[in-house]
C-alpha positions as CSV (number, residue, x, y, z in Angstrom):
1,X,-72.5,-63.3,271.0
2,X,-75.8,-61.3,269.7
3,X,-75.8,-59.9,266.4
4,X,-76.6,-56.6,269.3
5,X,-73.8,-57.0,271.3
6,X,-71.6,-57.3,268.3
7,X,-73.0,-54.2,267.1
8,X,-71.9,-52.5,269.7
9,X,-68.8,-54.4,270.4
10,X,-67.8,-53.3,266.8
11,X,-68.9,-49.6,267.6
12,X,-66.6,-49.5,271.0
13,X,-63.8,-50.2,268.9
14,X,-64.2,-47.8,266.3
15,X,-64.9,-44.9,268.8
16,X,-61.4,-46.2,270.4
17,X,-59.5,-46.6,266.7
18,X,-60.5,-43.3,265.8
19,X,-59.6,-41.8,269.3
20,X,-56.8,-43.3,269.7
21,X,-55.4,-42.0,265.5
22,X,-56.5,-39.0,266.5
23,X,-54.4,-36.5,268.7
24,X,-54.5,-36.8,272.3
25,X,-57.2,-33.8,274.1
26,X,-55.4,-33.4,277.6
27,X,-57.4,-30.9,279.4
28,X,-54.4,-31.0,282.5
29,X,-52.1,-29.6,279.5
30,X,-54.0,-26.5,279.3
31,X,-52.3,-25.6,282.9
32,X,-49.2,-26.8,282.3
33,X,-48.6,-23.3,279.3
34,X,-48.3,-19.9,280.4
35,X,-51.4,-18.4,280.2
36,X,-53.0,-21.5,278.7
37,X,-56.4,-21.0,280.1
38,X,-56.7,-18.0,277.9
39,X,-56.8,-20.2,274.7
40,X,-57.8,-23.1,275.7
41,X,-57.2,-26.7,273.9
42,X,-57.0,-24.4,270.4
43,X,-53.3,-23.7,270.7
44,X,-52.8,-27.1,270.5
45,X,-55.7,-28.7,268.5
46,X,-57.2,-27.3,265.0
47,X,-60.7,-28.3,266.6
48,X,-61.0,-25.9,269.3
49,X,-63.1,-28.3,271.9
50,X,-59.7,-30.8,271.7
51,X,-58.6,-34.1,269.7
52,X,-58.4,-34.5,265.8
53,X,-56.0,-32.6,263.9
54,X,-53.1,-31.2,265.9
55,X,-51.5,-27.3,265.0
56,X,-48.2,-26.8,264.2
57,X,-47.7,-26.1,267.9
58,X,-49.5,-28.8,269.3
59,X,-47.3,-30.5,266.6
60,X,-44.1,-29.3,268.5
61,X,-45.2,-30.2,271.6
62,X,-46.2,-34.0,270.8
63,X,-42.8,-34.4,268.8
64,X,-40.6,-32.9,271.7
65,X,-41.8,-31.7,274.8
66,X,-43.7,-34.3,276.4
67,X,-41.7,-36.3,279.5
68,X,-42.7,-38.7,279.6
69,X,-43.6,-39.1,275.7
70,X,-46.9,-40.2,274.7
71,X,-50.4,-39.7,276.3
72,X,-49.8,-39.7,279.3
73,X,-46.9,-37.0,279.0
74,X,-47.0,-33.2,280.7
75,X,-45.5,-30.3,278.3
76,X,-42.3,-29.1,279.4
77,X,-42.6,-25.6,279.2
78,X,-38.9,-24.0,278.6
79,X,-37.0,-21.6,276.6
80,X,-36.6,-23.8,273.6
81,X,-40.0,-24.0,273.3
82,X,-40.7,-20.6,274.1
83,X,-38.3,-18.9,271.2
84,X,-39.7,-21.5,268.3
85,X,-42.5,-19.9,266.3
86,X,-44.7,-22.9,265.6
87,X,-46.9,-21.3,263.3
88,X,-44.7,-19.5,261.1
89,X,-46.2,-16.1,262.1
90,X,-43.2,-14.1,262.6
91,X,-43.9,-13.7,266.8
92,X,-42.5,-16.8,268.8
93,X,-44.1,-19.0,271.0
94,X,-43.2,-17.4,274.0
95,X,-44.2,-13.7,272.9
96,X,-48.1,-15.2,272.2
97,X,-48.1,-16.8,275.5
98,X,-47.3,-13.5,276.9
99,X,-43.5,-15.7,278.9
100,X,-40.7,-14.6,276.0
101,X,-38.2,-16.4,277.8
102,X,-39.8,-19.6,278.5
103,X,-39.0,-19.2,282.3
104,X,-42.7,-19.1,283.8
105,X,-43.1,-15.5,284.0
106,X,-45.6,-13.7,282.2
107,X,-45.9,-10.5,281.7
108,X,-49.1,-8.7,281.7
109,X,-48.2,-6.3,279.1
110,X,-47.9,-8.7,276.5
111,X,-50.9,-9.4,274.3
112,X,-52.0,-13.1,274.9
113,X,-52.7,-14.9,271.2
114,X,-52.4,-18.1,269.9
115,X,-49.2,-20.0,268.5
116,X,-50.9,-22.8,266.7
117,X,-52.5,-20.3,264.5
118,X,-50.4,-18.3,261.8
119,X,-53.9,-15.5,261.5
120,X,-53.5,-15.0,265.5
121,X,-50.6,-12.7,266.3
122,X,-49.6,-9.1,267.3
123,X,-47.8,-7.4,264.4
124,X,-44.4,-6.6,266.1
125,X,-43.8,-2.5,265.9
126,X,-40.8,-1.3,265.1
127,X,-39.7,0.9,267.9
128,X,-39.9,4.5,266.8
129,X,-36.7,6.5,266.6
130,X,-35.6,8.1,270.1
131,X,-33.4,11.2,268.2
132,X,-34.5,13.0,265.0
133,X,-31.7,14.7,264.4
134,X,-28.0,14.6,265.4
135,X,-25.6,16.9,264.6
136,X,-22.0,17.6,265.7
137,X,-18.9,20.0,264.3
138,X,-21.7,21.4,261.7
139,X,-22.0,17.6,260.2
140,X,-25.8,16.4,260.1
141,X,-25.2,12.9,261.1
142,X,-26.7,10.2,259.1
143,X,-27.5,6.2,260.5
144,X,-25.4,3.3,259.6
145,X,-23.4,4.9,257.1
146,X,-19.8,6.5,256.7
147,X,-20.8,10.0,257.6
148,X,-18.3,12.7,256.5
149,X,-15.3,13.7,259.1
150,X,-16.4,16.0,261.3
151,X,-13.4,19.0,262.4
152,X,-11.7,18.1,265.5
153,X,-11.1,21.1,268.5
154,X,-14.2,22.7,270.1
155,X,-17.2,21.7,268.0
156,X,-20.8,23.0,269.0
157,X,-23.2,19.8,269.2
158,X,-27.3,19.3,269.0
159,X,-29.1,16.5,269.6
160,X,-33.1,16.4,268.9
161,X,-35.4,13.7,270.5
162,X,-38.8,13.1,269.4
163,X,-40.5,13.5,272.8
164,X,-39.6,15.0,275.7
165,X,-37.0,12.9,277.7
166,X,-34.9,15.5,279.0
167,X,-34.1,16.5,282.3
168,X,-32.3,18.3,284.7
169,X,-31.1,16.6,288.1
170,X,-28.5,17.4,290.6
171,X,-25.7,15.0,289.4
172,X,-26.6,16.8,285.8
173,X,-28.5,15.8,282.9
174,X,-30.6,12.9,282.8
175,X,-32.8,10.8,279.4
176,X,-35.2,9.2,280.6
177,X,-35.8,5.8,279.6
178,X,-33.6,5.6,277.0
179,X,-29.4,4.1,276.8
180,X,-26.7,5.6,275.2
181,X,-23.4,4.1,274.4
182,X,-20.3,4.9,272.9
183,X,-17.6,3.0,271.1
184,X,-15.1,4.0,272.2
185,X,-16.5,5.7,275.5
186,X,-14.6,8.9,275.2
187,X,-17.4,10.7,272.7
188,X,-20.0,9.5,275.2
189,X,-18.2,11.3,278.5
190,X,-17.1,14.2,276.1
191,X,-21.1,14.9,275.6
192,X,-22.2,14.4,279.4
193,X,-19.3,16.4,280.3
194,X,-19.4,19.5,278.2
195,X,-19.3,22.8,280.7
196,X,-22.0,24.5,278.3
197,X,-24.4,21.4,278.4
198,X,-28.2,22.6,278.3
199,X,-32.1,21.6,277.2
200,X,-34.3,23.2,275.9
201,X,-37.5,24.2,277.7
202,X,-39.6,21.8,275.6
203,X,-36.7,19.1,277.2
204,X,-36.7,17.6,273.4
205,X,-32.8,19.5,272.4
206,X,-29.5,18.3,274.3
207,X,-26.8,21.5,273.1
208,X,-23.5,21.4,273.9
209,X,-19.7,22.2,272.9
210,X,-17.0,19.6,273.1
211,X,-13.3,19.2,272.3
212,X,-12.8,16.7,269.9
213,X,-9.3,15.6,269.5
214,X,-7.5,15.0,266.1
215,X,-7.9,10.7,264.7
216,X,-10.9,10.3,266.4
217,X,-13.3,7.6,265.6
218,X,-16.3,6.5,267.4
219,X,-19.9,4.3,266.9
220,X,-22.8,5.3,268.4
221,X,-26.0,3.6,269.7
222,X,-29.2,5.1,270.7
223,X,-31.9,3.0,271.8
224,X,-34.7,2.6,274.0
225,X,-33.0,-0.7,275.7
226,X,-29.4,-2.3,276.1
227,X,-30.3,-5.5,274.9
228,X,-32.2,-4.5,271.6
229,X,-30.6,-5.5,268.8
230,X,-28.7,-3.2,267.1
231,X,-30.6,-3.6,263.7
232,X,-33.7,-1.7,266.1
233,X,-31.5,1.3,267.3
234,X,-30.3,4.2,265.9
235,X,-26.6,3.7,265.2
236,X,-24.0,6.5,264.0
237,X,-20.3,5.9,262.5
238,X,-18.4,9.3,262.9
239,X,-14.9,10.7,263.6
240,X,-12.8,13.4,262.9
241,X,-11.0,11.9,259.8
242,X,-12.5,10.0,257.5
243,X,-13.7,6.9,258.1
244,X,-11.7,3.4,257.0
245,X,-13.8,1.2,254.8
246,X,-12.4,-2.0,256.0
247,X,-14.7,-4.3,257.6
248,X,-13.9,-7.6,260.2
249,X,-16.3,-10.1,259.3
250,X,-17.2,-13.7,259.6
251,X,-19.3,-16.3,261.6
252,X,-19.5,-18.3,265.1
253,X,-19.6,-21.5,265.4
254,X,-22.2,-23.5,267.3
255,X,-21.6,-26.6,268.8
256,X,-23.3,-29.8,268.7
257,X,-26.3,-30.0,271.2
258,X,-27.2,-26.5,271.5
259,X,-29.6,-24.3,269.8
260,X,-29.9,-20.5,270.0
261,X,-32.0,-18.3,271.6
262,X,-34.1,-15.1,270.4
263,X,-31.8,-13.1,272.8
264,X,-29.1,-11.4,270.2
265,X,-25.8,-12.2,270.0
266,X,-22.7,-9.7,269.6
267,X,-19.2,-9.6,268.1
268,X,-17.2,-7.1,270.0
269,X,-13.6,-6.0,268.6
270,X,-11.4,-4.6,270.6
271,X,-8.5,-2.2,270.6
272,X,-5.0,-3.1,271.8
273,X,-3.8,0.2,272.3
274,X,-6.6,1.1,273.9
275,X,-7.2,-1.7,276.1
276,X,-3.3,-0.9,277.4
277,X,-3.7,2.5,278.0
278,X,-6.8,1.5,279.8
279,X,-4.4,-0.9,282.2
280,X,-2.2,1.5,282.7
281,X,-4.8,4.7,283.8
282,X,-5.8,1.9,286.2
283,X,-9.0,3.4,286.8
284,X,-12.6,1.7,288.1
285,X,-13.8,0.9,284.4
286,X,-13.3,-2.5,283.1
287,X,-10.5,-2.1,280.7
288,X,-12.1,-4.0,278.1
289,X,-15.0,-2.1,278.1
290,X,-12.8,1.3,277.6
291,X,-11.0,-0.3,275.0
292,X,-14.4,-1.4,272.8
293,X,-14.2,0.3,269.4
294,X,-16.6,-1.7,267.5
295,X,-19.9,-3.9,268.1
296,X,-22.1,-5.8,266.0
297,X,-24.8,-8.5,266.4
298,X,-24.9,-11.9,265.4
299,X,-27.4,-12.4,263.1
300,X,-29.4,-15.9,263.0
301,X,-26.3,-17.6,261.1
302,X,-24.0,-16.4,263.7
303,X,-22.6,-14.1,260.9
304,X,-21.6,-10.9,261.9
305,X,-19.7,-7.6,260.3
306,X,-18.3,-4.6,262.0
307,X,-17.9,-1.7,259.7
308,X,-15.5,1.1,259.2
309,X,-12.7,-1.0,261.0
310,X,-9.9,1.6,261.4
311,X,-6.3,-0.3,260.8
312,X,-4.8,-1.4,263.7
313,X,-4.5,-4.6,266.2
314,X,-7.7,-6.1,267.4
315,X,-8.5,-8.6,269.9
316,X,-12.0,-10.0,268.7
317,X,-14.4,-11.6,271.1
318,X,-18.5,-13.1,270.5
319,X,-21.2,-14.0,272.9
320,X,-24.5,-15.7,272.5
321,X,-26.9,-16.7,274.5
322,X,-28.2,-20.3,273.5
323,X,-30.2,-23.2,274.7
324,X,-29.0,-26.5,275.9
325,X,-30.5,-29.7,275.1
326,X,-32.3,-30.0,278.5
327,X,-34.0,-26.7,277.4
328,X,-31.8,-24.0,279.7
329,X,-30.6,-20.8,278.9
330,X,-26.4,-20.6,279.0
331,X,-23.9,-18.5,277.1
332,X,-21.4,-19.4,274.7
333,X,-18.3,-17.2,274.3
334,X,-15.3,-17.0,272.2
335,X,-12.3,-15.1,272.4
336,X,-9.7,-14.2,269.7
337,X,-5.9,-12.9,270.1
338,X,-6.4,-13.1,274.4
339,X,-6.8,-15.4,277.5
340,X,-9.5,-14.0,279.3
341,X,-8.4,-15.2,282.3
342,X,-4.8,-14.3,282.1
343,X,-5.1,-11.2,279.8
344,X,-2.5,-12.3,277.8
345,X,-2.1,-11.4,274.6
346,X,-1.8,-13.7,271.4
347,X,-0.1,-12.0,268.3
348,X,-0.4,-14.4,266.3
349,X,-4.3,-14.7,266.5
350,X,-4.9,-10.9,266.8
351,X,-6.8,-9.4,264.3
352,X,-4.5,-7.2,262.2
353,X,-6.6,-4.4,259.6
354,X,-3.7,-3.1,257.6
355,X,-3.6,-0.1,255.1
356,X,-7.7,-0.4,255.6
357,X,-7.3,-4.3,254.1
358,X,-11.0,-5.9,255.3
359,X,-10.2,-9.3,257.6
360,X,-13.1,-11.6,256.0
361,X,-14.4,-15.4,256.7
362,X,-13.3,-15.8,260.1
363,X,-14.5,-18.9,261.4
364,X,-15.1,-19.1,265.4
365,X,-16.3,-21.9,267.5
366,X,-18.4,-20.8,270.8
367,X,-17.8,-22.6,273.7
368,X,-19.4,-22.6,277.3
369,X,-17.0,-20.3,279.1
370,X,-14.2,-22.3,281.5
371,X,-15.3,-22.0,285.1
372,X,-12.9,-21.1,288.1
373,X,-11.3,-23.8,290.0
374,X,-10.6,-22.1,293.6
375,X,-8.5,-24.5,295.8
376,X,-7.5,-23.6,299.5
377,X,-4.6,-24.4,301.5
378,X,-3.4,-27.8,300.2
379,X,-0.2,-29.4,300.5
380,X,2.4,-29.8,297.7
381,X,2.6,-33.5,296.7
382,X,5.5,-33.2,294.0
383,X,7.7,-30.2,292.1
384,X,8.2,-30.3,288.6
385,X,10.6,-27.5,287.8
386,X,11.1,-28.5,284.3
387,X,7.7,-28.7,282.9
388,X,6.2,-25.4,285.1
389,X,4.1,-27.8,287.5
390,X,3.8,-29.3,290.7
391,X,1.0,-31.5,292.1
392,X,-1.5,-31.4,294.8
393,X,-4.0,-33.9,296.5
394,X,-7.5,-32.9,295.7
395,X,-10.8,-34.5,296.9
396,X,-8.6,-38.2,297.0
397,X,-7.2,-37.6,293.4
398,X,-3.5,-36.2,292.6
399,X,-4.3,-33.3,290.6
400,X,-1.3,-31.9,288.5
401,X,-1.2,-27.7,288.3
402,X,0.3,-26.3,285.4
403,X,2.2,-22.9,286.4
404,X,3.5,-22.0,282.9
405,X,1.0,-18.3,282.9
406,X,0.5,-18.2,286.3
407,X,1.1,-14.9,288.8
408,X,3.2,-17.2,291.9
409,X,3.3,-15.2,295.1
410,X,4.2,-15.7,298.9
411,X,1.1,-15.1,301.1
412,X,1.8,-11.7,303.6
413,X,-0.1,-9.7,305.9
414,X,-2.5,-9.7,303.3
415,X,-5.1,-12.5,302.9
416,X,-5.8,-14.7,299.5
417,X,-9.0,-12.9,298.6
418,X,-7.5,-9.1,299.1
419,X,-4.3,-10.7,296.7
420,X,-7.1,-12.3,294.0
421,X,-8.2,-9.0,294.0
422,X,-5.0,-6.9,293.4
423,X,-4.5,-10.1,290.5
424,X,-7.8,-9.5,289.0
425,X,-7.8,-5.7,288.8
426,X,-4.2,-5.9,286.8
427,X,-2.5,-3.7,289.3
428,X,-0.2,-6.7,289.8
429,X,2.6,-4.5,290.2
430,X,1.8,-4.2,294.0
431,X,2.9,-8.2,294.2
432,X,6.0,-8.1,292.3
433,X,8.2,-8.4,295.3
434,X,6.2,-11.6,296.7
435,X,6.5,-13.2,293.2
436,X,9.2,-16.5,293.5
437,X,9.7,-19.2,290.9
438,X,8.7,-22.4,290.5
439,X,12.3,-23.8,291.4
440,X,11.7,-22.3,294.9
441,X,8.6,-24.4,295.7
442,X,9.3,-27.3,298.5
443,X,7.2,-30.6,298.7
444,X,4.8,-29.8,301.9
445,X,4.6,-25.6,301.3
446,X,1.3,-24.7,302.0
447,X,-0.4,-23.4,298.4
448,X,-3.7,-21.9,297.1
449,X,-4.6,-22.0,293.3
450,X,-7.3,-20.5,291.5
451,X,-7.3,-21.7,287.4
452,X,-9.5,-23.5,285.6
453,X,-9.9,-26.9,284.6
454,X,-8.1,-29.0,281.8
455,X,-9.1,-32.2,282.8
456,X,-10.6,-34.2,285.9
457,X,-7.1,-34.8,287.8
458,X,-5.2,-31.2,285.8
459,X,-5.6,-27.7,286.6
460,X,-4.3,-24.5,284.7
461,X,-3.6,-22.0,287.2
462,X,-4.1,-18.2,287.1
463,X,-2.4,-17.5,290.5
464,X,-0.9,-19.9,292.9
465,X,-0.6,-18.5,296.2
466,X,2.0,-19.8,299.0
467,X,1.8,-19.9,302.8
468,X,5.0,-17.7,303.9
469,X,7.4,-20.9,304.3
470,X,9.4,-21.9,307.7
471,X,12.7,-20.0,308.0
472,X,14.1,-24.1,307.7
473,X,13.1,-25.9,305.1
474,X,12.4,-29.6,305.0
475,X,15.4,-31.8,304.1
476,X,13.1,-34.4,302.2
477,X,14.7,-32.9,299.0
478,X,12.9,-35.8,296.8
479,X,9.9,-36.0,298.7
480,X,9.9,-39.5,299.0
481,X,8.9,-38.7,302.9
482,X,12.5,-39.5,304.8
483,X,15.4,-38.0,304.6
484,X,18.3,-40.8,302.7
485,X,21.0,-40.8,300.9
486,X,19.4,-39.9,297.5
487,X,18.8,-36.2,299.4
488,X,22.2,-36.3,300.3
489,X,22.9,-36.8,297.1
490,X,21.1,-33.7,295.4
491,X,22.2,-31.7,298.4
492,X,25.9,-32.8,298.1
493,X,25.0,-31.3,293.8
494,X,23.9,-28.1,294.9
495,X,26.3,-27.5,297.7
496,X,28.7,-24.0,297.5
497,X,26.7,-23.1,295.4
498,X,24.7,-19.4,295.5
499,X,21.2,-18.2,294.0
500,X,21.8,-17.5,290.2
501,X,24.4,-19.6,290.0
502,X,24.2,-22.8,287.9
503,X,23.9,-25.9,290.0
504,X,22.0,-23.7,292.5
505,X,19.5,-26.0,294.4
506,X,17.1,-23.5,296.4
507,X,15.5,-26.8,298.2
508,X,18.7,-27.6,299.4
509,X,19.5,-23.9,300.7
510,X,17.6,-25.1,303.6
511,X,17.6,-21.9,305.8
512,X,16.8,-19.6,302.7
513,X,19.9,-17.7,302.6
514,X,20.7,-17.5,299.4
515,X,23.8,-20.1,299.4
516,X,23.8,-23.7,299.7
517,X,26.7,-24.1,302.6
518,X,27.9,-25.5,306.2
519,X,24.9,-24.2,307.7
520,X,22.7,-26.1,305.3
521,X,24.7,-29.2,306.3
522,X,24.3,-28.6,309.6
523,X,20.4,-28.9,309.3
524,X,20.3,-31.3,306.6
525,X,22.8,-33.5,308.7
526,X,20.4,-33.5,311.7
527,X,17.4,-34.5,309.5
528,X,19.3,-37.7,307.8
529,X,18.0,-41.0,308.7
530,X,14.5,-39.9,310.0
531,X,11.2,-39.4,308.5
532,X,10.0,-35.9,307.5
533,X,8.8,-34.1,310.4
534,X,11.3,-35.4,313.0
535,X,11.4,-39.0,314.8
């Protein structure tokens, strides 16, 4: 080899060593970020042309959102990414790529700067108050504190905004663009509704009279959007005694392989009374919702507090949104002193504030909320009286059903979805006399079950819903698929014997008269010796 060619042998391979230490420049990458074109190979690299030192986002990216890794990888734009801030400037990746929620999207409202560099952001405003002055029953009401009682009976009320938002419309009174809510929802349909209820011409003064009743407490929210965190609306504690200092606090647990998102969680207690009364009203709002009396977010620890906790018995629940390890969005829930899906109650989990004693260091795992396992018209395999279950076959696998908190009714006129309905609304009153027990379920009855899973091959089930069954039942008492003398043995048990009574067989009262007798053995006699369904 020339002492040339060497020369230059020896210069190829430095250009390559240093290249190939230095961080990959992928122009392609540019596209693959929202709004990448905007800054260019700067996000990503100190050196704005590309290559050398990498920024603490291009750091991110490298480290974990290349598939496949290494130089040849594409970034995987998602919400994980999206809701980091790289740079340590306060505004997440997303926000300076103008796509907060990592989905693709961007919004042209949003400021475009770079998330590599900690001097390149948009200062994030706080929003500016909607209300500048509330006051109700001649009490100036101050935010997120214990304000003083205000006097129950017909109270005058004024409520002053800071621009003009008011308006009138046909249905009433309307603010524009901002969302009110009340804990519980009485104080906020007591203000709507007032018969005296009037702006001002400037549209910038709601007034208003309204008949507060006596042991009234409430928590209000103000803000210019439902999903702002609380800690960035205006929020009011008031009633018409004086408010408990007892606070519920504590903090969700996440699990493993999930991270959280920028979207707020919430801790939500709610009433018991409340949420019965609500049941019983039976009106079109969900019953939890009436029966809210306090909220409070989650703050980055999954801590949370709700203040001025009234004594009582609370069912407690959280929510948060978080991100999976494949980088989607999904929410994790929890739910204290209730099933969800039954509605029934735990007392021994409830949350109990007594003589205005604060409930402190609760510890709550999140978990993915169960879904729904709807199963159609499938035959009974098997009857377990004894341990509330029977079996069914399900896509080629014998899937055990466990009744033990399940609604068990006899299909009528009306079809499964109108009776889910009925089960899901609570009215369930309107099934009671289609309601039969588990002891009156027959190997071959027709069934429908919606629950939710506890295993692969086990389902707990929320409502199991039964094809009206033949006048005649089958004489296959075991199941075994004939008709022998081990059923003649469990009929010969139950017979003379009548519904209630002990020994009472209702598969063996084979024309569902309420008496195992002579008829019975009249049918179950022409059945012996031959395989279920005749032969």
């Amino acid at each position: 080899m020339s002492r040339l060619n060497s020369h230059r042998l020896i210069a190829v391979f430095a250009i390559v060593f240093i290249g190939w230490g230095q961080a990959d420049a992928r122009p392609f990458r540019v596209s693959q970020l929202p709004n990448g074109s905007m800054i260019g190979c700067a996000s990503c690299h100190v050196n704005p042309s590309g290559g050398g030192t990498l920024t603490p986002f291009g750091s991110a990216i490298n480290s974990n959102y290349l598939v496949p890794s290494g130089r040849t990888g594409n970034v995987q734009w998602n919400a994980m990414l999206a809701m980091l801030d790289s740079d340590g400037d306060g505004v997440s990746n997303g926000r300076e790529l103008g796509d907060p929620d990592g989905d693709g999207m961007t919004d042209a409202s949003i400021q475009v700067t770079n998330p590599g560099d900690p001097n390149s952001f948009v200062p994030q405003q706080p929003a500016t108050p909607a209300v500048t002055s509330f006051v109700i029953g001649g009490v100036t009401l101050r935010e997120d504190v214990k304000n003083p009682p205000v006097p129950s009976g017909m109270q005058r009320f004024e409520i002053a905004f800071n621009s003009p938002v008011l308006s009138q419309t046909v249905g009433g009174i309307d603010i524009e663009g901002l969302d009110f809510v009340a804990f519980p929802s009485e104080l906020l349909e007591l203000l709507v509704s007032a018969p005296d209820l009037a702006i001002s011409e400037d549209r910038m003064r709601l007034t208003g009279t309204v008949n507060l009743p006596e042991g009234a407490i409430y928590q209000m929210l103000i803000g210019r959007s439902e999903v702002a965190p609380i800690a960035e609306v205006q929020q009011y504690f008031l009633g018409t005694v004086e408010l408990s200092d007892a606070v519920v606090s504590g903090v969700g647990i996440l699990p493993e392989g999930f991270t959280l998102s920028d979207t707020p969680g919430a801790a939500v207690l709610i009433d018991l009374e409340l949420y019965s009364k609500a049941l019983m009203e039976r009106d079109d709002i969900d019953s939890f919702e009436r029966a809210i009396v306090r909220v409070a977010n989650l703050n980055e620890q999954l801590a949370f507090e709700l203040k001025h906790v009234p004594d009582g018995s609370y069912v407690l629940t959280l929510g948060h949104d978080v991100v999976d390890a494949q980088g989607n969005t999904v929410e994790l829930v929890a739910f204290v002193g209730i099933n969800p899906f039954t509605g029934e109650i735990d007392p021994a989990s409830l949350i109990q504030v007594v003589n205005g004693a604060s409930v402190t260091d609760l510890q709550i795992m999140l978990q993915p909320p169960l879904e729904l396992v709807d199963v159609r018209e499938v035959s009974v395999q098997s009857v377990d009286v004894e341990n509330n279950s029977f079996s069914v076959q399900r896509n080629g696998q014998q899937v055990s059903v466990d009744v033990s908190q399940a609604l068990t009714i006899t299909l009528d006129q009306r079809n499964p979805e109108d009776i889910i309905a009925i089960f899901f609304s609570g009215n369930v009153e309107d099934l009671a006399q289609l309601i039969f027990p588990i002891s009156d379920l027959m190997v071959g009855d027709t069934v429908s079950i919606l629950g939710f899973p506890i295993s692969g091959t086990a389902i707990q089930a929320l409502i199991v819903i039964r094809q009206a069954p033949s006048q005649t039942r089958s004489a296959d008492l075991d199941g075994d698929g004939d008709v022998d003398f081990s059923d003649f043995l469990l009929f010969a048990a139950a017979f003379g014997k009548n519904e209630g009574e002990p020994g009472y067989n209702a598969g063996a009262d084979l024309d569902s008269s309420g008496a195992v007798n002579f008829q019975d053995f009249l049918i179950f006699a022409n059945a012996f010796g031959k395989p279920v369904g005749g032969g």
